[in-house]
C-alpha positions in Angstrom: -73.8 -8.4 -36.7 -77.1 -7.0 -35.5 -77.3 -6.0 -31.7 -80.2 -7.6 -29.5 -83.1 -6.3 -29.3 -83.3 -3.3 -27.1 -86.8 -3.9 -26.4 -87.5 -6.3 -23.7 -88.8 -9.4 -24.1 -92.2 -10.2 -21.6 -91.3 -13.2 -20.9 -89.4 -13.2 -17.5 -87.5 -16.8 -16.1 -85.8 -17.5 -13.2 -82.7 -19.2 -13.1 -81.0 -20.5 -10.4 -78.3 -22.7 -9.5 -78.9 -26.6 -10.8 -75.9 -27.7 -7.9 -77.2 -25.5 -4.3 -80.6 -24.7 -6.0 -79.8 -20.7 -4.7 -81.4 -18.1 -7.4 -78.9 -16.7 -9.3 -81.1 -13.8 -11.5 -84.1 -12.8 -12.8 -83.7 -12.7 -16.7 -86.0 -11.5 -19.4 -85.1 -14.5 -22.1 -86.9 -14.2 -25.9 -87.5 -17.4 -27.6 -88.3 -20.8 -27.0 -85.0 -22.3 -26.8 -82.1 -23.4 -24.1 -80.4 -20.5 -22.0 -77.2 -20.4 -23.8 -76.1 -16.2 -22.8 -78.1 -13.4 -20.6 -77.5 -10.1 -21.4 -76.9 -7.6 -18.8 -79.1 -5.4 -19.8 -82.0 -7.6 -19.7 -80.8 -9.3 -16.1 -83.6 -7.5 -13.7 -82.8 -9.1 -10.6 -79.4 -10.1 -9.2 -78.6 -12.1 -6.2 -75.1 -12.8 -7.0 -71.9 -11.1 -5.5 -69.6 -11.9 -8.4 -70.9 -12.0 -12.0 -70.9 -16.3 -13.2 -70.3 -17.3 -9.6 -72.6 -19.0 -7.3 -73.2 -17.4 -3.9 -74.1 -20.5 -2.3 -71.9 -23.3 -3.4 -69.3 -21.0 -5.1 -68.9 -22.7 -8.6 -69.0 -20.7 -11.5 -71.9 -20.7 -13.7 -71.4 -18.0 -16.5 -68.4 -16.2 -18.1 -68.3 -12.6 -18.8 -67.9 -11.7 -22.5 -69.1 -9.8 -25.2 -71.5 -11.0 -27.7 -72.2 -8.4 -30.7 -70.7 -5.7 -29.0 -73.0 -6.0 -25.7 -71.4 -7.3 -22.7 -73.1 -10.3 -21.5 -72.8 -14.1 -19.6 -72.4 -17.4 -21.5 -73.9 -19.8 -19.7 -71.9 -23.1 -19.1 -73.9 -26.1 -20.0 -75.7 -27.9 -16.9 -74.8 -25.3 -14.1 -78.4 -23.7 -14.3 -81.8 -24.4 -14.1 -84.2 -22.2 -15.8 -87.9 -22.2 -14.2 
């Protein structure tokens, strides 16, 4: 399988947490299509201590894993809001 794109994408999203509302990251997503996995590379802003956990409300969001190679988050369905 290919790798992603190493160029980034220009569109940038926030997502944040669809339970305590807190902002999770600042992600550079490509496409039109649901958040389904953020590459870490892409991630630009952080505000989590943990990688897939919540700082506010402390449920787990994303699971580390590696998707072609690249390590990244998949996203668990309805735990994020994407603005």
């Amino acid at each position: 399988m290919a790798r992603p794109n190493s160029k980034l994408p220009d569109r940038s999203v926030q997502i944040s947490c669809s339970r305590c509302r807190t902002q999770l990251l600042r992600y550079r997503k490509g496409g039109n299509g649901a958040l389904v996995k953020c590459f870490i590379e892409r991630i630009t802003e952080d505000h989590t201590q943990q990688p897939g956990i919540c700082p506010g409300c402390g449920s787990q969001f994303g699971r580390q894993t590696l998707i072609r190679g690249v390590p990244a988050l998949k996203m668990v369905g309805g735990k994020v809001r994407v603005k």
